[in-house]
C-alpha positions as CSV (number, residue, x, y, z in Angstrom):
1,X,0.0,0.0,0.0
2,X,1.6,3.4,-1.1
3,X,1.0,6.1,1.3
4,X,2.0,9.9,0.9
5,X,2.8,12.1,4.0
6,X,2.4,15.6,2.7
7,X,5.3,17.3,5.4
8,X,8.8,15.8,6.8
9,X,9.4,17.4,10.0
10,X,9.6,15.0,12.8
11,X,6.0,13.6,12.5
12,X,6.5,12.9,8.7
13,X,9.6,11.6,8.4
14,X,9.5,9.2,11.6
15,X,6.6,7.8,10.2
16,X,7.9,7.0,6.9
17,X,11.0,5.6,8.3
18,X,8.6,3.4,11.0
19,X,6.5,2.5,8.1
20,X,9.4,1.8,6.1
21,X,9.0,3.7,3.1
22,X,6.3,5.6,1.1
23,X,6.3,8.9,-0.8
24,X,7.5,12.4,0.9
25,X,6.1,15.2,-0.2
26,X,8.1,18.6,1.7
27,X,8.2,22.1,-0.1
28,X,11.7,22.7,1.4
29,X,14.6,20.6,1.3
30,X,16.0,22.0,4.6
31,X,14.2,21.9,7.7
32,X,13.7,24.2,10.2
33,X,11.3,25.1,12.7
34,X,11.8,27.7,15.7
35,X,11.4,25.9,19.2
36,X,13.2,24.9,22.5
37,X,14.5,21.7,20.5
38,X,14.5,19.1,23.6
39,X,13.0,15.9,24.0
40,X,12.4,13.1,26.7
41,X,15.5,11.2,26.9
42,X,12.6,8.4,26.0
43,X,11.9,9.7,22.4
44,X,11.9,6.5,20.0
45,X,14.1,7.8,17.1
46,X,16.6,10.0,18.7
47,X,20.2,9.1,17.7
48,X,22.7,10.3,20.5
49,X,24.6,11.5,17.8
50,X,22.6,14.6,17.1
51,X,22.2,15.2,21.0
52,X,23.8,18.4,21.8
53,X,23.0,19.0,25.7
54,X,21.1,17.5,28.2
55,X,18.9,18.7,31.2
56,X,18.3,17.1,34.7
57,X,17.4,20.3,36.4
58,X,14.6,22.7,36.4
59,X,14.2,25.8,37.7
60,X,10.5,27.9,37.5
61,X,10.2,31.4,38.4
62,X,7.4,33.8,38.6
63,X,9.2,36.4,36.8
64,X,12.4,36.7,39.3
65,X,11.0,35.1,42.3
66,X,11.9,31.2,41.9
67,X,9.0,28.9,43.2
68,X,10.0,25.4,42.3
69,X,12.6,23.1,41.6
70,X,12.5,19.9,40.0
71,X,15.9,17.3,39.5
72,X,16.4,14.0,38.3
73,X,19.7,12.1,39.0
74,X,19.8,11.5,35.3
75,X,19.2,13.5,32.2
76,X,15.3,13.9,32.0
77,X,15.9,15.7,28.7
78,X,18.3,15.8,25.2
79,X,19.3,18.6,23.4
80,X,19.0,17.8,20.1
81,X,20.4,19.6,16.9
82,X,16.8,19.2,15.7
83,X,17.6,20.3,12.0
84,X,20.3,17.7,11.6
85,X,18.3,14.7,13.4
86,X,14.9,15.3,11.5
87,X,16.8,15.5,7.8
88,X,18.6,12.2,8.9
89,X,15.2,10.3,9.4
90,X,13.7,11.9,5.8
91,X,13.6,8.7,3.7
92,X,10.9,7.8,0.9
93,X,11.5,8.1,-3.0
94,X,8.6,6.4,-4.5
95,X,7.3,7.1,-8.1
96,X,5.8,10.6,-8.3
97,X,3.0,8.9,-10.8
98,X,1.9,6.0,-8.5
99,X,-1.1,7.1,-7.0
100,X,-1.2,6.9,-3.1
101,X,-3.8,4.7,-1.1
102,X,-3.5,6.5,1.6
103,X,-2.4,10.1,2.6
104,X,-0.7,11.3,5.9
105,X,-1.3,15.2,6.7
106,X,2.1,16.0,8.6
107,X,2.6,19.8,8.1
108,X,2.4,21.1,11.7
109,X,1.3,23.7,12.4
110,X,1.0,24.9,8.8
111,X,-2.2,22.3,9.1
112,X,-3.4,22.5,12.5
113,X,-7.0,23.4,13.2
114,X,-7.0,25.8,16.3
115,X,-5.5,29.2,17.7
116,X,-2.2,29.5,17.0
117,X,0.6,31.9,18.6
118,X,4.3,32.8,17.5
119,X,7.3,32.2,19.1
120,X,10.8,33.5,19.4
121,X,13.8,31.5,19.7
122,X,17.8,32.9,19.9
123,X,20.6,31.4,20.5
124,X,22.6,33.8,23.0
125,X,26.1,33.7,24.1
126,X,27.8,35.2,26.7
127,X,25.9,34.1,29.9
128,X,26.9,31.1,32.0
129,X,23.9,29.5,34.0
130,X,23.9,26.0,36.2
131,X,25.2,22.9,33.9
132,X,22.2,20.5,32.6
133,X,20.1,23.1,33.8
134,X,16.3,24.4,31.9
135,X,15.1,27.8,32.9
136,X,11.3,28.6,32.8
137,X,10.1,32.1,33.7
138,X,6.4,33.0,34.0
139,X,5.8,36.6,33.6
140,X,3.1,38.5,35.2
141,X,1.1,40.0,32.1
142,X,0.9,36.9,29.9
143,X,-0.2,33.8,29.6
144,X,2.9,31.8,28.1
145,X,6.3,31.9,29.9
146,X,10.1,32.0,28.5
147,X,12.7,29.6,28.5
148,X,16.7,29.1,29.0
149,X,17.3,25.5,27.9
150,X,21.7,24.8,27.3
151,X,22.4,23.9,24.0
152,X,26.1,23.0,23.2
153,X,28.1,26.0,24.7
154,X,25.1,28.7,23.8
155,X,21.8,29.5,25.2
156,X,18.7,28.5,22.9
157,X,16.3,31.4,24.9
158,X,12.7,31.7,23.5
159,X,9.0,32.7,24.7
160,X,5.5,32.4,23.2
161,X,2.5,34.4,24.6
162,X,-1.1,34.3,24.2
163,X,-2.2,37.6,22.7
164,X,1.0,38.8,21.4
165,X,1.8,38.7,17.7
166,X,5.2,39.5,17.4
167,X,7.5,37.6,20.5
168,X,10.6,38.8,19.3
169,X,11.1,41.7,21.4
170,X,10.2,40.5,24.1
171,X,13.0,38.0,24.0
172,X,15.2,40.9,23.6
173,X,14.2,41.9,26.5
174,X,14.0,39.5,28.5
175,X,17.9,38.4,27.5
176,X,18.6,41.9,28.4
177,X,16.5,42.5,31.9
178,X,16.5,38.7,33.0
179,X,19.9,36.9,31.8
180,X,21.7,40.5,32.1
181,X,22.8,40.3,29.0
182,X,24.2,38.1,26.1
183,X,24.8,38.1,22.6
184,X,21.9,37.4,20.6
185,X,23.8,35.5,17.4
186,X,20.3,34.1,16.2
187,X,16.8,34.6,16.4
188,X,13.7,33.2,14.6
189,X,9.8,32.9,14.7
190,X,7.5,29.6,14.2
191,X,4.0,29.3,14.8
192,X,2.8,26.7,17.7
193,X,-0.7,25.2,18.1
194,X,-1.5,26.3,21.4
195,X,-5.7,25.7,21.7
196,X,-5.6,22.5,18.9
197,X,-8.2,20.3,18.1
198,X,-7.8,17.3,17.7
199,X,-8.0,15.4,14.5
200,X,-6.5,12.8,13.6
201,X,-8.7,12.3,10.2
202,X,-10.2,14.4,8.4
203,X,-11.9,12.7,5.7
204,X,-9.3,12.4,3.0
205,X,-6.1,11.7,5.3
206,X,-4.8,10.6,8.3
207,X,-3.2,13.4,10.4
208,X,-0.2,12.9,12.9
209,X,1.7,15.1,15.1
210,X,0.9,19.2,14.7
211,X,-1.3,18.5,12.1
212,X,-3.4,16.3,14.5
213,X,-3.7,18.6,17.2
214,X,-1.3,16.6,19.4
215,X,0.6,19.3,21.2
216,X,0.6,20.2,24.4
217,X,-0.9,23.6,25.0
218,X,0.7,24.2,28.0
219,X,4.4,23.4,27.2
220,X,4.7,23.8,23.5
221,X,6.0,20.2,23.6
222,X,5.3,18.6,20.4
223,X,8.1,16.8,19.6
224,X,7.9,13.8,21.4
225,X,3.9,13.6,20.7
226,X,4.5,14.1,17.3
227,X,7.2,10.9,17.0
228,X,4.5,8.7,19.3
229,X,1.4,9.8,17.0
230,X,3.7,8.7,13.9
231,X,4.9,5.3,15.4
232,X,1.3,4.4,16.2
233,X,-0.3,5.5,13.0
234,X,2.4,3.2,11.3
235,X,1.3,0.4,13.1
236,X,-2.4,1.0,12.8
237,X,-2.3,1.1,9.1
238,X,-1.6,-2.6,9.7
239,X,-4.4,-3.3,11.1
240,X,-8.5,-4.3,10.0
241,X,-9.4,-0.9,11.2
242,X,-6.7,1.5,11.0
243,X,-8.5,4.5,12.5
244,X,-9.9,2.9,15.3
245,X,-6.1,1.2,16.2
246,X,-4.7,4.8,15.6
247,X,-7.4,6.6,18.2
248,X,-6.3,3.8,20.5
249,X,-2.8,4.5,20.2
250,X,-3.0,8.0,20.6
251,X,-5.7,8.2,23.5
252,X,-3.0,9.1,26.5
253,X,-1.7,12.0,24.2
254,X,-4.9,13.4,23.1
255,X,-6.4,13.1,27.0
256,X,-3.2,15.2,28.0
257,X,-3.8,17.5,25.2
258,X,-7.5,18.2,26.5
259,X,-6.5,18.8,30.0
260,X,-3.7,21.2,29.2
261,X,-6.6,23.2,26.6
262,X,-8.6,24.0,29.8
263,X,-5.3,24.6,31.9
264,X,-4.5,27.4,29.9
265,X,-7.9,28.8,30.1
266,X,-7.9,28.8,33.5
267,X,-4.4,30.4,33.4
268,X,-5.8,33.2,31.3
269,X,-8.8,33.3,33.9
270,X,-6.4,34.0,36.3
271,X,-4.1,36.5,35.0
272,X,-7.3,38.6,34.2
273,X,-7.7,38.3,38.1
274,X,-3.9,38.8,39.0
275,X,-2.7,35.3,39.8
276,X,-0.3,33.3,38.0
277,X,-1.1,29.8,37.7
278,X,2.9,28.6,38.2
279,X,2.0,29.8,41.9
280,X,-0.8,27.6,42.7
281,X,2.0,24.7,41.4
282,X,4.5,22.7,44.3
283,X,7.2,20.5,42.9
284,X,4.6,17.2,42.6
285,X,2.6,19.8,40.0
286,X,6.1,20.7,38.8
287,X,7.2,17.3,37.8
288,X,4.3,16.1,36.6
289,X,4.5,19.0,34.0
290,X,8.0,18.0,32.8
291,X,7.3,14.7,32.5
292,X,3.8,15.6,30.4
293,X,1.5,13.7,32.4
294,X,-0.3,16.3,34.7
295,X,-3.9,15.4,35.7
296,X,-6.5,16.9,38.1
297,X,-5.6,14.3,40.6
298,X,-2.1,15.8,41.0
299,X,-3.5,20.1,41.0
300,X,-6.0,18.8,44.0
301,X,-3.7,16.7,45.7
302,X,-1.4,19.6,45.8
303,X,-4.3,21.9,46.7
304,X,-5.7,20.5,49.3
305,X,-2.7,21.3,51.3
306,X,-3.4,25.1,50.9
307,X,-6.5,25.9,50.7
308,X,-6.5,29.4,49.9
309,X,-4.6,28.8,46.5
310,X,-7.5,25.8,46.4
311,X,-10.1,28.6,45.9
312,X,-8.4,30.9,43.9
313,X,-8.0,27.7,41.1
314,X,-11.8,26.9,41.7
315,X,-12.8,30.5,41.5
316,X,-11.0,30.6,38.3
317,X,-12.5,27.4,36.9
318,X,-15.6,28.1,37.1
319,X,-15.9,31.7,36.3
């Protein structure tokens, strides 16, 4: 069976190699696309060869007030040289005449049906942080936040924002006022699917990663998503019912999904009242947020130990 995939970032081109072949379709032949580039040192499909950096430390502040901490003995995260690893795992050169059977929507967010933001990502050098160290900073007139992850002797230092159009001054800024300083040496924009819905077919094709909705609104994290949806659509294809298999395979991703959509309303909820929601968070909120698997269980367990930022999350969700 001949299947297209219209798009070879990480979705496309994992599934093609998973599925072990097909026809790629990609407007450009380099790829690129703006983002914090790491990925759960569990990713299927990452070579250590194209790791950069890696990360077993993070540090959240509310602007420049730190209010959690969250370590792992070993590397949670890779650095990846995303450009390099993604063009390594493009494969596919089938007849350009053969009709498909079956088409794969992979284009990101470029195909995405939601809202949408920009973000900014720099590489900045000139500022030495903690080794194997991620930075996130929540500021406190936006929903979004900024990062500081280590990438191979530079800084990749981004933000994305609900609301705001163009992020790139803002990460001026913010290298100027909250890393004192740096040289910027590159910066560029990408959009990210923060509100998605999910899709993963849409009447003439199957849809994986981005394209599917399978990002996590309150992260940005779509990498690792992205590879899974790919991986399980391959698999699916093998099977009676392919669609049904594929929902199955992807049900833990699009749950998290979901939950993080009405996280980030609440957020906004409460940044219209003055909170942030990083400070109703302790460190079992915290790691459950790094490790993409947060759940209502975890926001009330933490709750219930202070009540007062209890009511100011259930004031917020049901305003």
């Amino acid at each position: 069976m001949l299947v297209e995939v219209v798009g070879l970032g990480p979705s496309g081109a994992a599934f093609l190699r998973a599925y072990g072949g097909g026809r790629g379709v990609e407007r450009s032949r380099r790829y690129f696309k703006a983002c914090g580039e790491a990925v759960p040192v569990e990713t299927p499909m990452v070579e250590l060869k194209y790791v950069v950096d890696k990360v077993r430390r993070y540090v959240f502040y509310s602007w420049r007030r730190a209010v959690g901490e969250v370590s792992y003995r070993a590397p949670r995260w890779y650095i990846v040289d995303k450009q390099r690893w993604v063009e390594s795992m493009r494969v596919g050169g089938a007849d350009a005449e053969e009709p498909a059977e079956v088409r794969v929507k992979a284009g990101g967010p470029y195909m995405s049906v939601g809202e949408r933001i920009t973000v900014a990502r720099a590489y900045v050098e000139g500022v030495k942080l903690d080794d194997e160290t991620a930075y996130f900073v929540f500021p406190p007139d936006a929903a979004g936040f900024y990062w500081v992850f280590p990438h191979g002797g530079v800084y990749n230092v981004g933000g994305g924002f609900v609301g705001v159009e163009n992020p790139v001054p803002y990460v001026y800024a913010f290298v100027e006022k909250w890393l004192g300083g740096g040289r910027v040496v590159d910066v560029r924009g990408a959009p990210l699917t923060v509100v998605p819905r999910v899709v993963l077919h849409d009447g003439e094709a199957f849809r994986v990663g981005e394209a599917a909705g399978l990002v996590y609104p309150l992260t940005g994290e779509g990498i690792r998503p992205g590879i899974l949806s790919a991986l399980a659509l391959a698999e699916a294809l093998k099977t009676k019912r392919p669609l049904e298999a594929y929902r199955r395979g992807v049900e833990k991703i699009a749950g998290q999904v979901e939950f993080q959509k009405r996280l980030l309303r609440t957020a906004q909820r409460l940044l219209a009242r003055g909170e942030l929601l990083i400070e109703l968070a302790d460190d079992s909120v915290l790691r459950d947020y790094i490790e993409e698997n947060l759940s209502a269980k975890t926001l009330f367990l933490a709750l219930s130990k202070r009540p007062a930022h209890a009511v100011k999350l259930v004031a917020a969700l049901i305003r």
